[in-house]
C-alpha positions, 0 to 999 in steps of 0.5 A: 713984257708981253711974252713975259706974260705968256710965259707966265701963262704958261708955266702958271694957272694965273689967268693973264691971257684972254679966255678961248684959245691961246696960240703961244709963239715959239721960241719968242716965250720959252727964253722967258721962263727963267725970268718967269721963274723968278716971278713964281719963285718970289711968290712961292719964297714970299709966303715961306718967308712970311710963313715963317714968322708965325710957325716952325719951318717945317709946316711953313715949308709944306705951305710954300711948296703946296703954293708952288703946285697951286699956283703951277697947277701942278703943271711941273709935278706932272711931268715928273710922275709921267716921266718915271710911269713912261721910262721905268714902266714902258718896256719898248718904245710903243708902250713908253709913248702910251703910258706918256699919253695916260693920264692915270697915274702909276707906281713909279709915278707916285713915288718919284712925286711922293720923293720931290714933295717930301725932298723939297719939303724937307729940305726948304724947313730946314733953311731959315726965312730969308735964306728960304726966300732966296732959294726958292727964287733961284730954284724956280728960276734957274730950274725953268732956265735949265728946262728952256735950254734942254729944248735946244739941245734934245729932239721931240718924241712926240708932239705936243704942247711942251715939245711944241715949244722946241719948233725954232728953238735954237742952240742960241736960245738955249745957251741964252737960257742956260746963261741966265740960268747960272747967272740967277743961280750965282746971283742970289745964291753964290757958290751953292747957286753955281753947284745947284746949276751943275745938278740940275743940268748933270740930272737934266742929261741923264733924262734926255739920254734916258728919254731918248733911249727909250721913246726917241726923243723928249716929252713934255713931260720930260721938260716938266721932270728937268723943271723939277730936278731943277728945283730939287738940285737948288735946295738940296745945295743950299741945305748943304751948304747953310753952315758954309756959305751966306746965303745970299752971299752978299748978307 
């Protein structure tokens, strides 16, 4: 439970580690982050559900998905607008690595943020409470479970607090991820679940290929960009797939 809890620390702004400096061991809390999903993704999904009760699913959405930053500390949101500002913006290699280190925020960032808020908004209001609830808690957990397992599988452009995570990381940790992402995906959702897992990893290809073109490897920033897609990917399947499938399937 203790690299549960780091994990949680992690990914989150909960305050569940002494204050000063924390030293987070690699790889022993990475392959937790599915399971720290699922944590974030039944409080975010709470709060839809219970949102629900009182207003249209529209406004309930923007509050689960206005928690979901809150709550990350926008730690995921970041990533994505760095990654589009560092691959759509940098012209070599040299640039794709300052504009990663920036901590101002470009066009390309802006939309590919402005995208996922209104992507993930939409598309949660137009599930009900409780197909809401189950979604969100697949797409956190199968999203950070993809994220795990990239690192497995890609190198480090730089170092840094992300990518720092990648030192012991083996192909055997990342099949770990990636299998427990899918078995949350399927789980809770079923097929949609299983397509979501597809998108997620097909998106979180592209990127790494991308990232690696242009700045030699992976970012931080980029796990954060997956983190997302993977999210993304689990709602969109599920939008798509309300009038076909239960969801959960097991209801």
């Amino acid at each position: 439970m203790r690299n549960l809890r780091m994990a949680l620390a992690f990914l989150t702004r909960i305050p569940l580690t002494p204050s000063g400096p924390v030293v987070f061991p690699a790889p022993a809390i990475a392959v937790w982050f599915p399971i720290a999903g699922l944590v974030i993704g039944g409080l975010v999904g709470s709060i839809y559900w219970v949102a629900v009760q009182f207003l249209p699913t529209l406004p309930a959405a923007v509050l689960a998905v206005g928690c979901g930053i809150l709550v990350t500390g926008a730690f995921h949101d970041d990533g994505l607008a760095d990654t589009f500002d560092a691959l759509g913006g940098g012209r070599d290699q040299e640039s794709v690595l300052r504009i990663f280190k920036d901590s101002r925020l470009g066009t390309f960032g802006v939309a590919a943020l402005s995208l996922s808020i209104l992507l993930r908004v939409t598309l949660l209001g137009s599930l009900d409470g409780t197909a809401g609830f189950f979604t969100l808690v697949a797409a956190h957990g199968l999203g950070r479970g993809v994220t795990a397992a990239t690192m497995g599988f890609a190198s480090p452009a730089t170092s840094g607090l992300g990518t720092s995570l990648m030192t012991g990381f083996t192909r055997r940790h990342a099949a770990a991820a990636g299998v427990l992402a899918l078995g949350i995906g399927g789980l809770l959702l079923g097929l949609p679940g299983v397509i979501g897992f597809v998108i997620t990893v097909a998106a979180a290809a592209i990127l790494v290929r991308w990232a690696t073109s242009k700045a030699g490897g992976i970012t931080g920033d980029v796990l954060g960009a997956i983190e997302q897609f993977g999210e993304m990917s689990v709602l969109l399947a599920a939008a798509a797939a309300i009038d076909h499938w239960s969801i959960p399937w097991w209801i």
